[in-house]
N, CA and C atoms as an extended XYZ file, in Angstrom:
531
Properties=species:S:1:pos:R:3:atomname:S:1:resname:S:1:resid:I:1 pbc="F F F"
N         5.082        8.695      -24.725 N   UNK     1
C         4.795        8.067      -23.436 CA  UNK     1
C         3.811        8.933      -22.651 C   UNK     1
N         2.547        8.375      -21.790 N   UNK     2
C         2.096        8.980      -21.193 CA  UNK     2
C         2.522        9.272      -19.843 C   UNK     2
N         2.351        9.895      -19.251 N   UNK     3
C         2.951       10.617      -17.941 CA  UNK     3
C         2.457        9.323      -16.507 C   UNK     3
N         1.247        9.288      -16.187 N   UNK     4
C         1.266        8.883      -14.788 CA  UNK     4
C        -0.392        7.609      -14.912 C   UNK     4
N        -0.035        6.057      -14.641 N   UNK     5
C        -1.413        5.526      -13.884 CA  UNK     5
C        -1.292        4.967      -12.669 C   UNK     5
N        -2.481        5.089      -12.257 N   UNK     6
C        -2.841        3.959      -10.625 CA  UNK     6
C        -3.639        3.348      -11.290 C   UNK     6
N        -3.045        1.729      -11.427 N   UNK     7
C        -3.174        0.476      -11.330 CA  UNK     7
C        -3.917       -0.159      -10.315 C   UNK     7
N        -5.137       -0.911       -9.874 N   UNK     8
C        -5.549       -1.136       -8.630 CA  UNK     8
C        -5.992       -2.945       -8.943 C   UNK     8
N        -4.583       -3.648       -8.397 N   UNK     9
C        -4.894       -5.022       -8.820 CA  UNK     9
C        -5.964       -6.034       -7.687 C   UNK     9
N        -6.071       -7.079       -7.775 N   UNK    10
C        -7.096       -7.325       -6.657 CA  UNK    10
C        -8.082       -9.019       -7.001 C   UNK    10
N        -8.689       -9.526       -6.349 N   UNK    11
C        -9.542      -10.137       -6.431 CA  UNK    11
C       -11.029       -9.847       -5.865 C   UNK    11
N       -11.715       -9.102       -6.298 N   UNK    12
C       -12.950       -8.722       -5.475 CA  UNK    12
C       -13.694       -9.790       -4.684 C   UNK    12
N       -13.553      -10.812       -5.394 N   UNK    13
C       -13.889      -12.423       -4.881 CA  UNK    13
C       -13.121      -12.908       -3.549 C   UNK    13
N       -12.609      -12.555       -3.473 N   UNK    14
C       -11.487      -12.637       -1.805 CA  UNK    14
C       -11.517      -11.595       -1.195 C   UNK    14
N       -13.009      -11.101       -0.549 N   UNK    15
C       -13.010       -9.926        0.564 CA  UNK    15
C       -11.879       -8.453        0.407 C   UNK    15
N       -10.769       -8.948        1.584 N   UNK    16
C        -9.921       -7.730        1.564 CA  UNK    16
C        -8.803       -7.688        0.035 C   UNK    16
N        -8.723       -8.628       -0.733 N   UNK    17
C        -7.807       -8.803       -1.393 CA  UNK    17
C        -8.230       -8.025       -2.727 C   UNK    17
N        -9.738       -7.587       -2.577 N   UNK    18
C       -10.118       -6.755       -3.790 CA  UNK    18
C       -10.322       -5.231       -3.489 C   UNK    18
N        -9.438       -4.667       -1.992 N   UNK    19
C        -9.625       -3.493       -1.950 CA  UNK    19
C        -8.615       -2.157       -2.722 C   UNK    19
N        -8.285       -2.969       -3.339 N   UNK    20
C        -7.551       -1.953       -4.522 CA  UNK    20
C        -8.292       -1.943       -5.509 C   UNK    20
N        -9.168       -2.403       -5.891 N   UNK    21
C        -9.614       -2.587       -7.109 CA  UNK    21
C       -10.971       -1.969       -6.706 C   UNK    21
N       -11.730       -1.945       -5.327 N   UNK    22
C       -12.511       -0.552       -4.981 CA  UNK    22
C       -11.726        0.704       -5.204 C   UNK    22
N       -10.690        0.700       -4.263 N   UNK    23
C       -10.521        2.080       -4.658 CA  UNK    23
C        -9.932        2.787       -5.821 C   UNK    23
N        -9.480        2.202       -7.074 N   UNK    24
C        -9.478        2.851       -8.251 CA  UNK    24
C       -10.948        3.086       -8.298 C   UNK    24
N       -11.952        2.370       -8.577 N   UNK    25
C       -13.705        3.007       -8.532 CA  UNK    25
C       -14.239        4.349       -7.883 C   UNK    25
N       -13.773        4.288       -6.724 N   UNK    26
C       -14.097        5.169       -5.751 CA  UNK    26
C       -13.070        6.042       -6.268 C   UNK    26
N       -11.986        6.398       -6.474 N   UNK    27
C       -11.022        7.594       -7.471 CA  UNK    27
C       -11.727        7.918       -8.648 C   UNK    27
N       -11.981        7.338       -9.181 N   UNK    28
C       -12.774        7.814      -10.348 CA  UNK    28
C       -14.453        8.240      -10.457 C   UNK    28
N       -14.669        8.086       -9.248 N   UNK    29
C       -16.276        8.568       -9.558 CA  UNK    29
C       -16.087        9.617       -8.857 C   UNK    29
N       -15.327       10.141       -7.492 N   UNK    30
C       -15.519       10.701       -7.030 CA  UNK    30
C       -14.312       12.172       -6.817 C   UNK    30
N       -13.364       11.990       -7.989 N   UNK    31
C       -12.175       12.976       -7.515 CA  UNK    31
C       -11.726       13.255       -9.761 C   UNK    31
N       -11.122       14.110      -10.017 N   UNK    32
C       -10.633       14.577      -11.192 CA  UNK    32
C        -9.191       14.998      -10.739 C   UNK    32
N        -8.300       15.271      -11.401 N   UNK    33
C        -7.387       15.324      -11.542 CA  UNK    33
C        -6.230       16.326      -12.805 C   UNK    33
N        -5.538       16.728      -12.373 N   UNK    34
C        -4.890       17.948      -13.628 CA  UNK    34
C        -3.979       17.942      -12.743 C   UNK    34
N        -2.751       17.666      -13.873 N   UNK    35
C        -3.022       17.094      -15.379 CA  UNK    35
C        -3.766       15.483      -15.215 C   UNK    35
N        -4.753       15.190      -16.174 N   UNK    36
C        -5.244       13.852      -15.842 CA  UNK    36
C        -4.536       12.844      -15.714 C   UNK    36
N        -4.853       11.845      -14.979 N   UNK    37
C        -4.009       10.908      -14.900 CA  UNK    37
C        -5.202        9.442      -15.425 C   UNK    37
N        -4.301        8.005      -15.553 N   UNK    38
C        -5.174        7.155      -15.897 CA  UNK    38
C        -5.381        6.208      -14.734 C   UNK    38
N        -6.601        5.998      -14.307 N   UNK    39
C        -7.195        5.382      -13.437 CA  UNK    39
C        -7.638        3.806      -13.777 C   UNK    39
N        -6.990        2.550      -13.287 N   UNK    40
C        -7.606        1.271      -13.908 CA  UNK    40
C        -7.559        0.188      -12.830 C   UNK    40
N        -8.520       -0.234      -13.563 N   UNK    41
C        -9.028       -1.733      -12.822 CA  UNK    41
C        -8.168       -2.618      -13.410 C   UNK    41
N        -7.265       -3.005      -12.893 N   UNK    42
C        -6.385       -4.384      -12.945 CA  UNK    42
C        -6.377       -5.544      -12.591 C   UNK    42
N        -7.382       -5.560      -11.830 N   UNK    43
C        -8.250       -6.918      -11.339 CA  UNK    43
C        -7.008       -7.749      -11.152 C   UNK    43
N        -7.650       -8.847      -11.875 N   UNK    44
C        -6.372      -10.039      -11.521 CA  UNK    44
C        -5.579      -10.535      -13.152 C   UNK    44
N        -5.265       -9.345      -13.848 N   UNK    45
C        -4.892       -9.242      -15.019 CA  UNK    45
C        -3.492       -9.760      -15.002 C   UNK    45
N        -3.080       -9.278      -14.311 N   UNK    46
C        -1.603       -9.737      -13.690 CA  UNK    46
C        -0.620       -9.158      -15.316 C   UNK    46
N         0.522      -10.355      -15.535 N   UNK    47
C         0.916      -10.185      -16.827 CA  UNK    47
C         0.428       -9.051      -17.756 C   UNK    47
N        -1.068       -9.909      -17.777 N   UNK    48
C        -1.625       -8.546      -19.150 CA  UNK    48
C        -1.505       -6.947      -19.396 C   UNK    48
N        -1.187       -6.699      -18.001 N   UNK    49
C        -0.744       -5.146      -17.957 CA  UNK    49
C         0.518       -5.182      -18.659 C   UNK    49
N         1.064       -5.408      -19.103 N   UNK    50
C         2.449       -5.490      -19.436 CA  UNK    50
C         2.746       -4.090      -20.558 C   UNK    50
N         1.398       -4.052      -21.194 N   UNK    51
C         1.472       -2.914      -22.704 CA  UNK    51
C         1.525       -1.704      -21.614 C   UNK    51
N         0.749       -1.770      -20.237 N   UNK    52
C         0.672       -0.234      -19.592 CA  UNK    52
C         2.195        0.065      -19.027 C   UNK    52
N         2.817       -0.952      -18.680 N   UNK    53
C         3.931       -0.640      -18.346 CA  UNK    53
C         4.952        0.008      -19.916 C   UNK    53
N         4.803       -0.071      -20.411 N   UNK    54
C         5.326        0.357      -21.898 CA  UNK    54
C         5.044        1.604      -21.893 C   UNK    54
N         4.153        2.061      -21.514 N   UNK    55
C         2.906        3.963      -22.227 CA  UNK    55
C         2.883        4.284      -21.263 C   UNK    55
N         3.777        3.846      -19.994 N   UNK    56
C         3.837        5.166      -19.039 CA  UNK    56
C         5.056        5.235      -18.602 C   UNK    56
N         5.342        6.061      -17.967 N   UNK    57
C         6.533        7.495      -17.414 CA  UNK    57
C         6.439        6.660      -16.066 C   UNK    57
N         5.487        6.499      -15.260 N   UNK    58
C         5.153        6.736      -13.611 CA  UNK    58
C         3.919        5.488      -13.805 C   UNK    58
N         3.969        4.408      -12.734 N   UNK    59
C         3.023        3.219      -12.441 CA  UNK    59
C         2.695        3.406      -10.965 C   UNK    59
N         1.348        3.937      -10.114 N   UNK    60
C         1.340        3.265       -8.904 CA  UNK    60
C         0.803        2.099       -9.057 C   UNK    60
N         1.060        1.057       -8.552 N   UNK    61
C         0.279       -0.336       -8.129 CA  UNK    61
C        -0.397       -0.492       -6.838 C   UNK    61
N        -1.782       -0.433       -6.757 N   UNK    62
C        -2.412       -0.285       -5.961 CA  UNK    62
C        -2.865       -1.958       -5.327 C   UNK    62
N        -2.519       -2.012       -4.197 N   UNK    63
C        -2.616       -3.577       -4.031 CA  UNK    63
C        -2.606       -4.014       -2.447 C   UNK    63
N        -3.754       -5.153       -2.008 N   UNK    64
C        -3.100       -5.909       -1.025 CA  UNK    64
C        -1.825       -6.529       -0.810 C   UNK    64
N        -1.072       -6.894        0.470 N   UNK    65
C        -0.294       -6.980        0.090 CA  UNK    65
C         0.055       -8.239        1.490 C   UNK    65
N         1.200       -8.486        1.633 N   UNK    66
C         1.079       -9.956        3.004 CA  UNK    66
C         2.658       -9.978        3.245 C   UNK    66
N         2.759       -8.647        4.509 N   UNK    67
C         3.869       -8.233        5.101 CA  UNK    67
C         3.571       -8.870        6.558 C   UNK    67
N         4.725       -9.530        7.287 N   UNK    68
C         4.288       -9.622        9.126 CA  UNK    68
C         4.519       -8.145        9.573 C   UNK    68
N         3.240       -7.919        9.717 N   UNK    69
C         2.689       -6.589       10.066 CA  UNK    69
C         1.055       -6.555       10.717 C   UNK    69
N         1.264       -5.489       11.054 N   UNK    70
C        -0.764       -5.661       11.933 CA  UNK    70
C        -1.659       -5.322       10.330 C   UNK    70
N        -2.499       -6.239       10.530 N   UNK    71
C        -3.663       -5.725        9.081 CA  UNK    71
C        -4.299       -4.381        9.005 C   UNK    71
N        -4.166       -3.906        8.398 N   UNK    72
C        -4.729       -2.002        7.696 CA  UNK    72
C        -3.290       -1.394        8.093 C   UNK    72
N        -2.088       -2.192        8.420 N   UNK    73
C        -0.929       -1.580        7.951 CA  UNK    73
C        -1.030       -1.132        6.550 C   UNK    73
N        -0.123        0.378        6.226 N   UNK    74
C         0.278        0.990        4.745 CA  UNK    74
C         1.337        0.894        4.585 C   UNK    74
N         1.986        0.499        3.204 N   UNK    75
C         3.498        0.577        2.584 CA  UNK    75
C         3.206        1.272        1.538 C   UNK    75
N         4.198        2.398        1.367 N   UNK    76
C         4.281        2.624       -0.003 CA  UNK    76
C         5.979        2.154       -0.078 C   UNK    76
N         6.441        1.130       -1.146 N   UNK    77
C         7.080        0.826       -1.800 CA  UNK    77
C         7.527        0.730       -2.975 C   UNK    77
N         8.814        1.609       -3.277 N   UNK    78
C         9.107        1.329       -4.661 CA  UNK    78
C         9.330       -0.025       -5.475 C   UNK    78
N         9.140       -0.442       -6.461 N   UNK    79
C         8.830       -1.836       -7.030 CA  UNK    79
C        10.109       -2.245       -7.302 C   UNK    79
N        11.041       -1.675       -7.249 N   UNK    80
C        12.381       -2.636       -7.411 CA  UNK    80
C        12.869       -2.747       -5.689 C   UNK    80
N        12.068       -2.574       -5.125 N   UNK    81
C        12.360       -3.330       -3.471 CA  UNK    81
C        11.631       -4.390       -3.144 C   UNK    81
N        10.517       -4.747       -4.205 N   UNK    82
C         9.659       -5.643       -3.965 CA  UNK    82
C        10.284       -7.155       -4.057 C   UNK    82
N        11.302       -7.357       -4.529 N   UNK    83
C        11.820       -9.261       -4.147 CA  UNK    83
C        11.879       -9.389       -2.825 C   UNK    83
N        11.147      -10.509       -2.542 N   UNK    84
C        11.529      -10.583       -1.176 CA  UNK    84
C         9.969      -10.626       -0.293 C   UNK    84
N         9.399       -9.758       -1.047 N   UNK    85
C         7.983       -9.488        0.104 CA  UNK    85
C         7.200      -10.409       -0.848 C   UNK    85
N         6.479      -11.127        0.266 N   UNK    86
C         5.438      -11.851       -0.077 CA  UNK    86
C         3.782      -11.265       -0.207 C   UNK    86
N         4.192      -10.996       -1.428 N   UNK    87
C         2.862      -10.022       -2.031 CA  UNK    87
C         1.425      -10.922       -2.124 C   UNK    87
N         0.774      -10.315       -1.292 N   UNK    88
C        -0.802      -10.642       -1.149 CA  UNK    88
C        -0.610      -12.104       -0.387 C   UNK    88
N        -1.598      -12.970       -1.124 N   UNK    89
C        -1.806      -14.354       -0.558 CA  UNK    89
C        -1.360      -15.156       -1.055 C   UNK    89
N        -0.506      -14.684       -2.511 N   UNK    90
C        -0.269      -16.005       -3.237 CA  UNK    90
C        -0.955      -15.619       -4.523 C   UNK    90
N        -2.015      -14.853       -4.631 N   UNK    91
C        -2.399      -14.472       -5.965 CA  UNK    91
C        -2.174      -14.151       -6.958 C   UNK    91
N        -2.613      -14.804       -8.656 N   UNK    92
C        -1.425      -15.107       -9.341 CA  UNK    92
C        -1.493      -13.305      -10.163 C   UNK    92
N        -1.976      -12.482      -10.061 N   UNK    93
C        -1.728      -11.156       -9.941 CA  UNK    93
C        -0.602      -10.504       -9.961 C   UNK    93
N        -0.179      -10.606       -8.844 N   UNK    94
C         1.033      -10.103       -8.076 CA  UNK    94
C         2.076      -10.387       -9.045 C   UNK    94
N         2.134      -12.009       -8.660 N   UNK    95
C         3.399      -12.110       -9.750 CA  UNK    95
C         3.308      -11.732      -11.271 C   UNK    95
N         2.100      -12.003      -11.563 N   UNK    96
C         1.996      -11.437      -13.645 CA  UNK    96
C         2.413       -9.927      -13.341 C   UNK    96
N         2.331       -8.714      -12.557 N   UNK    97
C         3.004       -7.582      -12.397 CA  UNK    97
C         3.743       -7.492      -12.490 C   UNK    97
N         4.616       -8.210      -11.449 N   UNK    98
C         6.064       -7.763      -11.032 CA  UNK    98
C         6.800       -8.669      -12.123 C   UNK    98
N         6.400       -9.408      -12.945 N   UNK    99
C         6.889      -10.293      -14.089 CA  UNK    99
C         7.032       -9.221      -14.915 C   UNK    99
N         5.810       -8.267      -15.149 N   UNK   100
C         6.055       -7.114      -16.121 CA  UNK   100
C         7.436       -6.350      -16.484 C   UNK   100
N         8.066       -6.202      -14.659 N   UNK   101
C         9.481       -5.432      -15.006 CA  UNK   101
C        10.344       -6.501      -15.767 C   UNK   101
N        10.265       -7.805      -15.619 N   UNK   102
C        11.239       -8.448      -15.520 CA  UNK   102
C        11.467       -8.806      -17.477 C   UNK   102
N        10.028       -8.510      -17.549 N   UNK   103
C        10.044       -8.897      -19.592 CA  UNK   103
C        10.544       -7.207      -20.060 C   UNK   103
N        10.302       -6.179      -19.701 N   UNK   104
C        10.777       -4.789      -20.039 CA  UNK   104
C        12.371       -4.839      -19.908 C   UNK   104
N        13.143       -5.466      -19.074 N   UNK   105
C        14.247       -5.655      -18.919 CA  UNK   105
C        15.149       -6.185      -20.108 C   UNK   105
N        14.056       -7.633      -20.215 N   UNK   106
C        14.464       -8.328      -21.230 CA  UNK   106
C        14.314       -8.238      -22.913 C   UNK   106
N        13.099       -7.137      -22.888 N   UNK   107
C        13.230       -6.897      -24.381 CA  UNK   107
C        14.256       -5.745      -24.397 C   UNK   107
N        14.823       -4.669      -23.544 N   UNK   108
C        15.642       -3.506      -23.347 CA  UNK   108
C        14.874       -2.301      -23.439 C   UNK   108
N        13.757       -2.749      -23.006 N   UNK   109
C        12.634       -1.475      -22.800 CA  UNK   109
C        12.773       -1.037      -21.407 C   UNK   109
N        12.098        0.743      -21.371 N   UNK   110
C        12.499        1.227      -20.304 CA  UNK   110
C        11.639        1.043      -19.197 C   UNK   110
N        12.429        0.831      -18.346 N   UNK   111
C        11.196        0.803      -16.891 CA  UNK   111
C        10.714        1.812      -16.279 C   UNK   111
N         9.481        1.944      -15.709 N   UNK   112
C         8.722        2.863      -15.652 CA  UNK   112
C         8.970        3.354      -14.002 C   UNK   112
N         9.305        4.339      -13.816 N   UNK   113
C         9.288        4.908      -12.338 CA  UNK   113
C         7.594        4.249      -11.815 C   UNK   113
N         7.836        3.387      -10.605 N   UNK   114
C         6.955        2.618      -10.281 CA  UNK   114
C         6.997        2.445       -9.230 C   UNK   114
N         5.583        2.353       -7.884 N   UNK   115
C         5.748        1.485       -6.511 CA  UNK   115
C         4.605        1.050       -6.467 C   UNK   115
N         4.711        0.601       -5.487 N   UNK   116
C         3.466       -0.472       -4.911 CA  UNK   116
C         2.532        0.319       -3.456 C   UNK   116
N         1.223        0.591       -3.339 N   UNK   117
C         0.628        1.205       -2.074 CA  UNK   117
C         0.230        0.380       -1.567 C   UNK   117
N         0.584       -0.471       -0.727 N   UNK   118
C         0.140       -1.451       -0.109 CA  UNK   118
C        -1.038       -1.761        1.057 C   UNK   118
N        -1.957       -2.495        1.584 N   UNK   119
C        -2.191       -2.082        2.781 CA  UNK   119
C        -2.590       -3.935        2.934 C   UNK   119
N        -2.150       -3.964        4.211 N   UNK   120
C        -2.485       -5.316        4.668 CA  UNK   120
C        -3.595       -6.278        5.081 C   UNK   120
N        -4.008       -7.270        4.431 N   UNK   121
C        -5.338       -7.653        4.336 CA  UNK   121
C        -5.670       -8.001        5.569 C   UNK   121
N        -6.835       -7.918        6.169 N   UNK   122
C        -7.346       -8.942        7.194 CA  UNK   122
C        -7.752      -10.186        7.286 C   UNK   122
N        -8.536      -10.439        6.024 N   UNK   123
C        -9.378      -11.066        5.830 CA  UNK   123
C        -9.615      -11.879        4.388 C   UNK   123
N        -8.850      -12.872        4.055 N   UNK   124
C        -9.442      -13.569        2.551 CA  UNK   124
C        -9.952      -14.482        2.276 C   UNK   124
N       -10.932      -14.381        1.845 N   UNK   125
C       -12.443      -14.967        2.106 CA  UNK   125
C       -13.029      -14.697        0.979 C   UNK   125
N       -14.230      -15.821        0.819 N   UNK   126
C       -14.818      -15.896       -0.361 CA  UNK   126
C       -16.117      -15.188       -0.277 C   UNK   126
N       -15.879      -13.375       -0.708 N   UNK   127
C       -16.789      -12.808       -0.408 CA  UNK   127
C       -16.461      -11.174       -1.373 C   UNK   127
N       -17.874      -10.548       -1.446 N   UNK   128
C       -17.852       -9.494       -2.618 CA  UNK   128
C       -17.808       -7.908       -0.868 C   UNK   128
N       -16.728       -8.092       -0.526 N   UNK   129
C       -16.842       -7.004        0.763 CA  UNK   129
C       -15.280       -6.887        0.941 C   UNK   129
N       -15.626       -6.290        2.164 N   UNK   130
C       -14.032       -5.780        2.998 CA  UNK   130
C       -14.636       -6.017        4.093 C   UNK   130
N       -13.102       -6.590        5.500 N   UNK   131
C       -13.423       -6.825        6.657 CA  UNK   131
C       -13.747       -4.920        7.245 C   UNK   131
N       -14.302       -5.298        8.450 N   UNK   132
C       -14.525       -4.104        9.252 CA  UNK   132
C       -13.498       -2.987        9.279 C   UNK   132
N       -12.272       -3.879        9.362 N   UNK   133
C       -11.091       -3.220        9.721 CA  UNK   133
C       -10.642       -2.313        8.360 C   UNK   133
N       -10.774       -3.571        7.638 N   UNK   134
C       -10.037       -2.326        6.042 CA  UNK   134
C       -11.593       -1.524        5.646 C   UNK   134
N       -12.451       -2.013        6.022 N   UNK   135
C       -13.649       -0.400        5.749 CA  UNK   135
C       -13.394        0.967        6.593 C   UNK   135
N       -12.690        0.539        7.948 N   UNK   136
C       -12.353        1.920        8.208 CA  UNK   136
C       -11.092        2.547        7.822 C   UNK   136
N       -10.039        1.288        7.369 N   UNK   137
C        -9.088        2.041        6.747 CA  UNK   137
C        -8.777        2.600        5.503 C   UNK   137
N        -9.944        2.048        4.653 N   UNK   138
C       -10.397        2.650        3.302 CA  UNK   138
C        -9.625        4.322        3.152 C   UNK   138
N       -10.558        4.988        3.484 N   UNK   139
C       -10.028        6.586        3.777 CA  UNK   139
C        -8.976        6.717        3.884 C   UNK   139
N        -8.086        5.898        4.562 N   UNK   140
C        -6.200        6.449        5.472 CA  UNK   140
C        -5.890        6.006        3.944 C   UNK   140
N        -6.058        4.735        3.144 N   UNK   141
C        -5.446        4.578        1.620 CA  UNK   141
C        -5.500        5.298        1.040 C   UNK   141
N        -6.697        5.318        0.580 N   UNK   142
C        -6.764        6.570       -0.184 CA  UNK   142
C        -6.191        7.829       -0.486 C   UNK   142
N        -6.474        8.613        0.770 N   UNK   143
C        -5.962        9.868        1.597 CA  UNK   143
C        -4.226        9.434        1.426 C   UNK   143
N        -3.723        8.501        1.202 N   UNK   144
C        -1.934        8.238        1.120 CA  UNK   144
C        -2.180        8.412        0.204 C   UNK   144
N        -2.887        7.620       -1.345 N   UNK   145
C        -2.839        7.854       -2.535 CA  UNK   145
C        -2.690        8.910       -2.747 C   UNK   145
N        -3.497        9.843       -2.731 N   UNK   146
C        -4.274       11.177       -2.949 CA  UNK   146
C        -2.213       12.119       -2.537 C   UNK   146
N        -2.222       11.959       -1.358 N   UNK   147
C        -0.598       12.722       -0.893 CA  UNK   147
C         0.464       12.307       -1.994 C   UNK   147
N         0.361       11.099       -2.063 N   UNK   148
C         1.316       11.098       -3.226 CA  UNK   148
C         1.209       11.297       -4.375 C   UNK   148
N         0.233       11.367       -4.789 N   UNK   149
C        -0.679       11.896       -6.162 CA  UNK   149
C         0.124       13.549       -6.030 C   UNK   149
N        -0.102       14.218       -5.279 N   UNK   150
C        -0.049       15.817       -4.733 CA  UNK   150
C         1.852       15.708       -4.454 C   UNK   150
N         2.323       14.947       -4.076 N   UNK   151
C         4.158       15.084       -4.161 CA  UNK   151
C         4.244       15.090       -5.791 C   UNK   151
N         3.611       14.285       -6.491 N   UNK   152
C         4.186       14.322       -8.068 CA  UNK   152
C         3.540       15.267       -8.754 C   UNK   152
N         3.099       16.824       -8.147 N   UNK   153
C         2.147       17.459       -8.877 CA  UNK   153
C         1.452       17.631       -9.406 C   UNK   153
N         0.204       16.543       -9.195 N   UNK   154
C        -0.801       16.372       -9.539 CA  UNK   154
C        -2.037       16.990       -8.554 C   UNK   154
N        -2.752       17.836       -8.879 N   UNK   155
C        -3.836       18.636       -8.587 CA  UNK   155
C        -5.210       17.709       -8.368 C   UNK   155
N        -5.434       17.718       -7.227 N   UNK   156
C        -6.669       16.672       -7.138 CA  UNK   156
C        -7.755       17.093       -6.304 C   UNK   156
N        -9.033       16.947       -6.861 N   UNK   157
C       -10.079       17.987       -6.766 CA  UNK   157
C       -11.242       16.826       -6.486 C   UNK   157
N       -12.004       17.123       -5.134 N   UNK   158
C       -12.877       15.903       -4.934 CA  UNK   158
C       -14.108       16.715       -5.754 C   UNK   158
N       -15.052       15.765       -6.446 N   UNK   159
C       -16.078       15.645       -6.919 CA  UNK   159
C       -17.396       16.569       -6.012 C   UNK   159
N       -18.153       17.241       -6.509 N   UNK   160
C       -19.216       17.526       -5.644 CA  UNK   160
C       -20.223       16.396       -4.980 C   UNK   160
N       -20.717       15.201       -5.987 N   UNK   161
C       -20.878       14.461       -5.581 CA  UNK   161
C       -20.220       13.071       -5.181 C   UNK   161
N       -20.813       12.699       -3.861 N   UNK   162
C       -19.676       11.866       -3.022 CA  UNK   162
C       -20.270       10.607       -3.262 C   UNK   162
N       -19.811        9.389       -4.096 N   UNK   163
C       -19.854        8.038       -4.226 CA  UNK   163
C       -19.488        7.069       -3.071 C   UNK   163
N       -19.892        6.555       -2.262 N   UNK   164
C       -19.640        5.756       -0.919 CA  UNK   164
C       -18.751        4.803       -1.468 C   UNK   164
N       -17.942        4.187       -0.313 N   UNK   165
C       -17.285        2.813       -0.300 CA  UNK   165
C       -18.556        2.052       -0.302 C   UNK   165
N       -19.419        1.874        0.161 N   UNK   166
C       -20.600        1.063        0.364 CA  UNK   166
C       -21.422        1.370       -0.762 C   UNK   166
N       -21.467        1.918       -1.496 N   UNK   167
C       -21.844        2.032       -2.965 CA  UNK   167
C       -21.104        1.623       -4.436 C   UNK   167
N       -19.889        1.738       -4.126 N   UNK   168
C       -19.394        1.161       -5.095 CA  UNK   168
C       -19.237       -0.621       -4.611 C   UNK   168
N       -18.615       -0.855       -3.719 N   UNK   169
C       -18.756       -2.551       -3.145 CA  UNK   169
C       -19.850       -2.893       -3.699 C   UNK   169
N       -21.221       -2.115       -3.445 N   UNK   170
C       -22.957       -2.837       -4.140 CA  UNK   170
C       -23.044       -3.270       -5.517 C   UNK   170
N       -22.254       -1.534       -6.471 N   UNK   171
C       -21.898       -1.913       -7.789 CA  UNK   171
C       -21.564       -3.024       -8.065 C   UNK   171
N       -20.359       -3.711       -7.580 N   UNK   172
C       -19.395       -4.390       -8.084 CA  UNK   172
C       -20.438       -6.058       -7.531 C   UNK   172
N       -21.426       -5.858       -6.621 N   UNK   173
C       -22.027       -7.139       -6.268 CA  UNK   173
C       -23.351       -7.088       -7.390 C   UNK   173
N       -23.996       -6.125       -7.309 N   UNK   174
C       -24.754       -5.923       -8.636 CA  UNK   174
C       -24.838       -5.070      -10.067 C   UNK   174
N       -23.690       -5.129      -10.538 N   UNK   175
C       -23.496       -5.046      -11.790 CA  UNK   175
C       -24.836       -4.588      -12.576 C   UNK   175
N       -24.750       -3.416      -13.318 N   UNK   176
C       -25.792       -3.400      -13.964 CA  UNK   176
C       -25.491       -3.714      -15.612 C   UNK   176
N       -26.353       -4.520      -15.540 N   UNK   177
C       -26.331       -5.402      -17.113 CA  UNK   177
C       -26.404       -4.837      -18.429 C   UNK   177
């Protein structure tokens, strides 16, 4: 079994609902880690993660999320508290995840010490961005990631060179072919 990933599920196509799926990008261009850990784009894979839940020890799920709460609210939640919260917008994501524990259960496979980092969308909309609000709260996510990364003893070392939120968002609108 491998030790530890952040998962960053999302729709980039729905504004705030793809800001997990920036910031696994922005973790990986711009920070290393020891002992390494695995960094992934989970997009709207949902279910299909199901093999990562198998090959790891430790899952964060990095994700919008749709708590009555003010938007660029943070949760970190462990994933067996998650019945109940109405995760994201409805996106079928969410549930292919949290379906993940529920087939590990059922074959008698072990479940993976796991939560959810939540932060609350503003804005979902048919668009390759983030509202104003979650661009300035970009950093406060992160910066939670990063702390809890550092409670599970993981050593995390920013990059000399610094990759923008506004640079990777461009990536992800122009793709290089």
């Amino acid at each position: 079994m491998k030790d530890l990933a952040v998962i960053g599920v999302g729709n980039i196509l729905e504004k705030d609902d793809g800001i997990a799926v920036y910031a696994t990008k922005y973790l990986e261009k711009n920070y290393t880690f020891e002992p390494m850990i695995e960094i992934v784009n989970g997009g709207v894979e949902g279910i299909n993660l199901l093999n990562m839940f198998m090959e790891y020890n430790h899952i964060i799920i990095l994700d919008a999320i749709e708590i009555d709460d003010e938007p660029g609210s943070i949760y970190h939640i462990p994933s067996h508290e998650l019945t109940g919260y109405g995760l994201n917008s409805g996106g079928a994501h969410e549930i292919g995840v949290l379906q993940c524990f529920d087939i590990l259960e059922l074959m008698g496979k072990k479940i993976p010490k796991s939560s959810v980092l939540g932060i609350i969308p503003q804005t979902i909309d048919v668009e390759i961005a983030l509202s104003d609000l979650l661009n300035k709260k970009f950093d406060t996510y992160v910066n939670t990631l990063i702390n809890i990364l550092k409670k599970e003893g993981i050593e995390v070392n920013k990059n000399s060179l610094d990759i923008s939120l506004a640079d990777i968002i461009e990536e992800f609108k122009n793709p290089k072919r």
